[in-house]
C-alpha positions in Angstrom: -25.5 2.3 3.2 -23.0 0.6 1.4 -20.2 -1.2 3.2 -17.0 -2.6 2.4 -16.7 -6.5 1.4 -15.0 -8.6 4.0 -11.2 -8.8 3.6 -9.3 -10.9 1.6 -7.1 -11.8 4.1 -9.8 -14.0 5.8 -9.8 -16.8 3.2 -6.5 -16.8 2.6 -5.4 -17.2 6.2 -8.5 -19.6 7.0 -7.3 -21.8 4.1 -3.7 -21.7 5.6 -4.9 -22.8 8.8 -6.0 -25.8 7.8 -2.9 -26.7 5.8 -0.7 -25.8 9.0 -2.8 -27.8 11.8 -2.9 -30.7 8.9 1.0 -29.8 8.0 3.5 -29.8 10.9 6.5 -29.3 8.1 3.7 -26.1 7.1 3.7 -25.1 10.6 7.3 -24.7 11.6 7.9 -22.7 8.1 9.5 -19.2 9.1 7.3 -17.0 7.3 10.0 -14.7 5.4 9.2 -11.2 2.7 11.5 -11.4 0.0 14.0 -8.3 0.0 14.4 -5.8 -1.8 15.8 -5.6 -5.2 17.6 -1.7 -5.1 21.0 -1.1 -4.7 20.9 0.6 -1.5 20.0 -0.6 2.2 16.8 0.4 4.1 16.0 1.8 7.3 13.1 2.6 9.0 11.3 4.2 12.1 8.1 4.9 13.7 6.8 8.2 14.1 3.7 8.4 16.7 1.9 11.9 15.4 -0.7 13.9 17.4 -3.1 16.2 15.2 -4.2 18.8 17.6 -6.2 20.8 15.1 -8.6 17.7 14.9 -11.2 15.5 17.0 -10.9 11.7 16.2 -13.7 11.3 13.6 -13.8 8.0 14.6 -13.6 7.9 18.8 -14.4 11.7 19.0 -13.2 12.1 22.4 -9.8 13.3 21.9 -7.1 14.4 19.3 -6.5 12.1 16.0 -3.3 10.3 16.4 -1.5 8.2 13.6 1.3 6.1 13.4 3.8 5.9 10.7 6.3 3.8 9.1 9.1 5.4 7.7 11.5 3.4 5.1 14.3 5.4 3.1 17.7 4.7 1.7 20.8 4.0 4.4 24.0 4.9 5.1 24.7 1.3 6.3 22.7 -1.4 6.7 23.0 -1.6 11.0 20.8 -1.7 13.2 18.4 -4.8 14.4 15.9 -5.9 11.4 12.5 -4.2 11.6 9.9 -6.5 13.5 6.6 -7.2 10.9 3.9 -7.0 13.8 3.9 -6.9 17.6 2.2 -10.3 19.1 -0.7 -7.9 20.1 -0.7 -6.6 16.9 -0.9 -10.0 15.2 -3.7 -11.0 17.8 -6.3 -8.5 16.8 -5.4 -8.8 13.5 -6.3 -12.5 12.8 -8.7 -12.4 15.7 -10.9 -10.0 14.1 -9.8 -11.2 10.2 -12.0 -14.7 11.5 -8.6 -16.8 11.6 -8.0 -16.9 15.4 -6.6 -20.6 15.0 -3.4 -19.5 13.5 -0.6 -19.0 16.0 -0.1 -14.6 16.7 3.2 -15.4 17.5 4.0 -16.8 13.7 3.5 -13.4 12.1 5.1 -11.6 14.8 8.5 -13.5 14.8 8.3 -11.9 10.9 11.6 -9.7 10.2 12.4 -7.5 7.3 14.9 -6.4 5.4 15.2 -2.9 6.7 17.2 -1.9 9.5 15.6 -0.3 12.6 17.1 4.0 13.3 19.6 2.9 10.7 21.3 6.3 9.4 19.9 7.9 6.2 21.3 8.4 3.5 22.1 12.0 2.8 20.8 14.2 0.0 16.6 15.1 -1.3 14.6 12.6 -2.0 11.8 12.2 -3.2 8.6 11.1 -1.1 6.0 8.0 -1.4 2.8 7.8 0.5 1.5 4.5 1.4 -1.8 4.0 2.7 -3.4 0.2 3.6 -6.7 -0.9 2.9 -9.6 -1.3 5.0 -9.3 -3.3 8.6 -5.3 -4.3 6.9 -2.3 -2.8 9.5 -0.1 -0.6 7.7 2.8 -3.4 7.4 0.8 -4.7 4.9 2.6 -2.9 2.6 6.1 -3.3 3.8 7.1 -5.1 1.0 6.6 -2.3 -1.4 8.0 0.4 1.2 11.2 -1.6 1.1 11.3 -2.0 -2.5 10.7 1.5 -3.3 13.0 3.1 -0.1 15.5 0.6 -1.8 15.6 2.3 -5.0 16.3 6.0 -3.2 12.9 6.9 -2.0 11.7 7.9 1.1 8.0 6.3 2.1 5.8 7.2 4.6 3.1 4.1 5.6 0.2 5.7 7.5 -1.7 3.8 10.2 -5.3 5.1 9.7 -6.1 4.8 14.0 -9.3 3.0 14.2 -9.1 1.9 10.6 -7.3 -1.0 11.2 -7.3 -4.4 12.9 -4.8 -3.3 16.0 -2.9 -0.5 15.9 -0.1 -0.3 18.7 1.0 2.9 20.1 4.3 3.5 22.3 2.3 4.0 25.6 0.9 0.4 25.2 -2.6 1.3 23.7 -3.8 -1.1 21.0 -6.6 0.9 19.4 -8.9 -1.7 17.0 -11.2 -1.0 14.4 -13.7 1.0 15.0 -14.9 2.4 12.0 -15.2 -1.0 10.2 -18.5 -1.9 8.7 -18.6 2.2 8.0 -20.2 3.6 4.8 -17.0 3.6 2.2 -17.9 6.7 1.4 -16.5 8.0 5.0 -13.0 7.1 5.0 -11.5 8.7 1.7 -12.5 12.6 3.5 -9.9 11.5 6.7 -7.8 9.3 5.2 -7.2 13.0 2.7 -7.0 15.1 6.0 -4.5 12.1 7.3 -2.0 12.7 4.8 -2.2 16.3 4.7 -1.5 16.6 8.2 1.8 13.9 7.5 3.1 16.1 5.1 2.9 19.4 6.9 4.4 17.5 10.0 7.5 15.6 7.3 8.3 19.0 5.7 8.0 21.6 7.6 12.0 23.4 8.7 11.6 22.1 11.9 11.3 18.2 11.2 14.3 16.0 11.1 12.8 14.8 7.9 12.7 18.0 6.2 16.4 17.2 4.8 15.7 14.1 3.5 12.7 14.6 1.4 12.1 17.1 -2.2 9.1 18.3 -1.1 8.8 19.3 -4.8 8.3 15.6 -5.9 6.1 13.9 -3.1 3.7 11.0 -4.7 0.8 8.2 -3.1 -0.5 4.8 -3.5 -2.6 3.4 -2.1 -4.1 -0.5 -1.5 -7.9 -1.2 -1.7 -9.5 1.6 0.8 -6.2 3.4 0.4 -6.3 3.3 -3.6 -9.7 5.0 -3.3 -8.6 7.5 -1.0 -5.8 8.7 -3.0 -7.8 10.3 -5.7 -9.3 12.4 -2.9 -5.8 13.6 -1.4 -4.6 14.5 -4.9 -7.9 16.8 -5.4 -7.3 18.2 -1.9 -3.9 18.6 -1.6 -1.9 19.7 -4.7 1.5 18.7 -3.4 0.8 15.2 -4.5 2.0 15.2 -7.8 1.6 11.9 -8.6 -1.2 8.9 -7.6 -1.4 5.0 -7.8 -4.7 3.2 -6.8 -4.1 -0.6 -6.2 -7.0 -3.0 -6.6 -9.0 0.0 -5.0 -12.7 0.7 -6.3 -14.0 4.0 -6.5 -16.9 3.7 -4.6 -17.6 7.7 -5.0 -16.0 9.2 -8.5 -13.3 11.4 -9.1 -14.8 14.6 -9.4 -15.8 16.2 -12.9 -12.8 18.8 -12.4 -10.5 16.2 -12.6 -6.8 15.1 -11.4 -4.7 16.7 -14.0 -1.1 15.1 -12.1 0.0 11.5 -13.6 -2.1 8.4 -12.3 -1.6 4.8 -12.4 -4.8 2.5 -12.2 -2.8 -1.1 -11.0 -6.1 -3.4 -10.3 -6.9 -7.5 -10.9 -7.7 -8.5 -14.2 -11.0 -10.4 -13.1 -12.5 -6.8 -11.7 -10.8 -4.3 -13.1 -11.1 -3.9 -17.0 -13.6 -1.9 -18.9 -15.9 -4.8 -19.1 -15.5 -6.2 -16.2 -17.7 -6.4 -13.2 -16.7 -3.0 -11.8 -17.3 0.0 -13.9 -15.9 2.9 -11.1 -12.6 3.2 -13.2 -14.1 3.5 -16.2 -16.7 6.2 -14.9 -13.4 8.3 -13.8 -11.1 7.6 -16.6 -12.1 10.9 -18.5 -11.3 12.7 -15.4 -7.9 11.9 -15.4 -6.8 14.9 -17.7 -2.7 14.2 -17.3 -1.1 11.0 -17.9 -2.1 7.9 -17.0 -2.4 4.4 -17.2 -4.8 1.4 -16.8 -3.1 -2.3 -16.3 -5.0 -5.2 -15.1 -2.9 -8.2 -13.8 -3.9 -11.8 -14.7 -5.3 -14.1 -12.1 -4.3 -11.7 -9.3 -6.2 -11.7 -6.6 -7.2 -8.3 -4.0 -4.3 -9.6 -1.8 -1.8 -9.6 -4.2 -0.9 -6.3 -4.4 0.5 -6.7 -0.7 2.4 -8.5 1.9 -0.9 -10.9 2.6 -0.5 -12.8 -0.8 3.5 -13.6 0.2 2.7 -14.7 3.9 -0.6 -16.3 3.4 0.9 -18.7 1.3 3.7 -19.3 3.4 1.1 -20.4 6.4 0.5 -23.2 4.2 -1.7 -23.2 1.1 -2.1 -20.6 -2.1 -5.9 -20.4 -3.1 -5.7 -22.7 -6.4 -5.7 -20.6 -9.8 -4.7 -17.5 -8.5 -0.8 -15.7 -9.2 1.9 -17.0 -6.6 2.0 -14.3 -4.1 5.9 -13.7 -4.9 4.9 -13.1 -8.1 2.4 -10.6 -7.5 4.8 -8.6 -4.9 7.4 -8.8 -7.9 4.7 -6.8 -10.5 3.2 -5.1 -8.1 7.1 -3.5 -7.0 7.9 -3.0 -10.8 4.9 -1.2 -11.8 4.7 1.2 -8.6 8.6 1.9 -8.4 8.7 2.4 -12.3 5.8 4.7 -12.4 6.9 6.9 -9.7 10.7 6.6 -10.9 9.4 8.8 -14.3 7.1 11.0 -12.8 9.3 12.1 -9.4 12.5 11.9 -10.6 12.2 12.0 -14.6 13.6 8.4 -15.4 13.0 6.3 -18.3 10.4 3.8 -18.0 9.8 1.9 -21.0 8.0 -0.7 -18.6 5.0 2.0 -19.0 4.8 2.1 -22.5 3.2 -1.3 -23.0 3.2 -4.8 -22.4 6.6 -6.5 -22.3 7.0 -10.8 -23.0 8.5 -10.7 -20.0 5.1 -10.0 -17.7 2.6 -11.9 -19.6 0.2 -11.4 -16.8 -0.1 -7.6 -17.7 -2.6 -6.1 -19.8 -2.9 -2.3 -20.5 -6.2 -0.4 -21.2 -6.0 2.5 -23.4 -9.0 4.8 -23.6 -11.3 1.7 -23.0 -9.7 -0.5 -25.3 -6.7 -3.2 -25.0 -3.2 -2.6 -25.8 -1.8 -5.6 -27.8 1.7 -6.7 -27.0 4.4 -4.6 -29.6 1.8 -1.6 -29.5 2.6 1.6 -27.3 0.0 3.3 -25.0 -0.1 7.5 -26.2 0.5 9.6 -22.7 -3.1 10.3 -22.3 
């Protein structure tokens, strides 16, 4: 049985304990995500879902529940700022992540940009999925949420129950992870059935969010367990029309029928390239019959493509060599929000058609083969 490596966020954070017990100036540091860069303010909710059709795959004694973080374009920037984590939350989360010596109650003072029930926007928009990896909450990915519901999209994070490292639920559960140290294999099949069920719930006539989102342009990425997962969704659910995998290895391949929507591989330069030590994008490249893209990112590291990169350093100390976590939220934002800008709403993204001197840490891959700077990548 194969199982999944132990998080990222481990190191980081046990490094950054250190440097805060050694660094009192360290400790007091408000930890901070920088905002976004769009025109237009966030909000954001939860939405506690109940999936009645389905038994917990996980705890099979009841219904499977999710929560969800919604981001999208506001009116008006009022409301309270969104809180990062509850101090439970935090708790299990560095608790089981190995760093129990860093203070719960630093991450959970974290506020973001976006507004809590501030009003929507009106009008379509179109509709991003977000799904964390393996053992990581869903806030994980806030600062990508905020960027893209900043630039007029609606995103839905899910919270995988029993995927993650403390989930809490409005009655007061905290559900951990239960299904860590699974087979990877296992969680692409429910993490598919997941999103279904979130899009059936978000667009049906009935749903307050059935206004907001074009259910005609609805796209997902996803982070490490979530990246892999997303290949999955698109086969089973053909209202994804567009997919991103972050950093996320294909531990099973896309299937020989292929994805034939537009997909973005976004991965670390030191795994991810045709030589390099992982050869599960590679084996599914030819099975990716529509557009797509390969770019690797220079000294990135699996954390990078999320909040973790950002905050760990913040707590006190980068891991040496590896791309400032700002700097990594920054590409990651740019390459995401641009891809999905052309392929759910039609804009021009010549961002995507080959490296630029302004992101020397970005390298595309075009049919196996590097793309030298001044060159364009063809659309397949």
């Amino acid at each position: 049985m194969r199982r999944l490596p132990r998080a990222a966020l481990a190191a980081v954070l046990a490094m950054a304990a250190a440097a805060s017990m050694a660094s009192p100036a360290a400790a007091a540091r408000r930890l901070t995500l920088p905002p976004p860069t769009g025109s237009q303010p966030v909000g954001s909710t939860d939405l506690h879902l109940v999936d009645d059709s389905r038994e917990d795959p996980w705890v099979p004694t009841g219904p499977r529940e999710l929560m969800v973080s919604m981001f999208y374009p506001a009116l008006l920037p009022i409301g309270p700022r969104r809180p990062y984590l509850t101090l439970a939350e935090a708790e299990a989360f560095l608790t089981e992540s190995g760093v129990p010596d860093v203070d719960p109650a630093r991450v959970a003072e974290v506020r973001t940009s976006a507004r809590v029930d501030a009003p929507p926007r009106p009008g379509k928009h179109a509709l991003v999925v977000l799904s964390p990896g393996f053992g990581k909450p869903r806030t994980t990915l806030t600062g990508l949420a905020e960027e893209l519901a900043g630039r007029g999209f609606v995103v839905a994070v899910v919270g995988h129950n029993y995927e993650s490292h403390g989930t809490a639920f409005p009655d007061g559960r905290l559900t951990g992870c239960t299904a860590c140290g699974s087979d990877s294999t296992l969680l692409p099949p429910v993490r598919s059935a997941d999103v279904s069920f979130l899009l059936d719930r978000l667009t049906r006539p009935s749903s307050p969010w059935s206004w907001l989102i074009d259910r005609t342009r609805i796209g997902m990425a996803g982070h490490s367990i979530g990246g892999y997962s997303t290949p999955t969704a698109m086969v089973d659910d053909q209202r994804i029309r567009a997919g991103v995998d972050m950093d996320g290895r294909l531990w099973s391949p896309i299937p020989a029928s292929g994805i034939d929507r537009p997909f973005l591989f976004l991965g670390r330069e030191s795994q991810y390239t045709p030589a390099g030590p992982d050869k599960t994008w590679a084996e599914s490249w030819p099975n990716l019959t529509s557009w797509k893209r390969w770019i690797s990112v220079a000294t990135a590291g699996h954390a990078s493509f999320t909040d973790v990169g950002v905050l760990g350093e913040q707590l006190g100390l980068g891991e040496p060599g590896l791309l400032d976590g700002l700097r990594g939220m920054e590409l990651t934002r740019a390459y995401v929000t641009a891809f999905f800008d052309k392929h759910l709403r039609g804009g021009h993204q010549p961002l995507l058609d080959g490296p630029v001197a302004d992101h020397p840490e970005i390298k595309f891959w075009n049919q196996g083969n590097h793309v030298d700077p001044g060159e364009s990548v063809s659309e397949r």
